[in-house]
N, C-alpha and C positions, 0 to 999 in steps of 0.2 A: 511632214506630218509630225505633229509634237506628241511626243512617249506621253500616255497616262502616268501619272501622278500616282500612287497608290502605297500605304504606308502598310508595312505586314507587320504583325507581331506572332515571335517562333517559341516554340519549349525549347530550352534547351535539351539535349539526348534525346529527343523523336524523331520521328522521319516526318520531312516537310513532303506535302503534297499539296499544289494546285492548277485548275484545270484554268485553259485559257480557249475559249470558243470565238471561232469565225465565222461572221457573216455579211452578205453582202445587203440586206437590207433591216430596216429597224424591227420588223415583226418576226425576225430571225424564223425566216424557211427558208432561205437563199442560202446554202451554205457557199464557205470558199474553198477551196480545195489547195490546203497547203504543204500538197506531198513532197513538191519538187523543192520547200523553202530550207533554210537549216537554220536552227535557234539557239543560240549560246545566250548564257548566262549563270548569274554566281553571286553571293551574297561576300560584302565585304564587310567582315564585325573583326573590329581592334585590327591585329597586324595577321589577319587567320582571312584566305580566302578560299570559300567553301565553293565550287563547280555545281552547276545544277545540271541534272539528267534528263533529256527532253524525249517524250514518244507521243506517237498518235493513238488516241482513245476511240475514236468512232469508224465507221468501215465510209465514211461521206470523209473523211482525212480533215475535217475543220477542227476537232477539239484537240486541241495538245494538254497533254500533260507535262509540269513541271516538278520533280523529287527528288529530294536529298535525304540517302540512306542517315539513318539514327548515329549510326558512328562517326559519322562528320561531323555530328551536330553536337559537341563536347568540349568543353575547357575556350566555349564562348564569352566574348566583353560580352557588357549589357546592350549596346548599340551598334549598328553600321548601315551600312548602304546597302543597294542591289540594286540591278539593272537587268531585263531581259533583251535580248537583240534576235533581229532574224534580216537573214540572208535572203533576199526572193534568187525565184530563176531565172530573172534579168540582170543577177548581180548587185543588187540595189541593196542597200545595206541600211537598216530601219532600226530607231529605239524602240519598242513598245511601251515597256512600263519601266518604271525607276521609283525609288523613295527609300524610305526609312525602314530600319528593321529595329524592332526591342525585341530584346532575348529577356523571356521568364527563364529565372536562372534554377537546373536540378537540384534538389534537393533529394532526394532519394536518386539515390546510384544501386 
């Protein structure tokens, strides 16, 4: 399975927030249930790699959540990478998304 593509643009000094939903068909009523999976991932800008925090948002376990507290988010280059990954319960180890990050640099502190 090939990782979506997906390019993010972050503030610098905010907390990153985004939701990743699963389903098992295109009119999205089939959820999938991805309690037993684990999802690592982490933004890489300049020589600074920021961890992202993963949890489940819906009581059907398909949405996850991906955030990264405000204080991580500080003394950013203007560009890097990131990649999400998930672990299923077969041990199968998947990219989901990858791409680009542009950091809007703070200006107020």
């Amino acid at each position: 399975m090939a990782a979506a593509i997906v390019d993010i643009n972050i503030n610098e000094g905010e907390t990153f927030i985004m939701s990743i939903e699963f389903w098992s068909d295109q009119d999205n009523t089939l959820p999938i249930d991805i309690s037993a999976d684990t999802f690592t991932g982490s933004f890489k800008i300049g020589t600074k790699v920021v961890p992202m925090v993963f949890s489940y948002l819906t009581p059907a376990v398909n949405v996850l959540e991906a955030k990264v507290d405000y204080s991580l988010m500080v003394d950013l280059s203007t560009q890097g990478k990131y990649d999400i990954e998930q672990l299923d319960a077969s041990n199968d180890k998947f990219r989901l998304m990858q791409g680009n990050v542009r950091v809007s640099q703070e200006v107020t502190v």
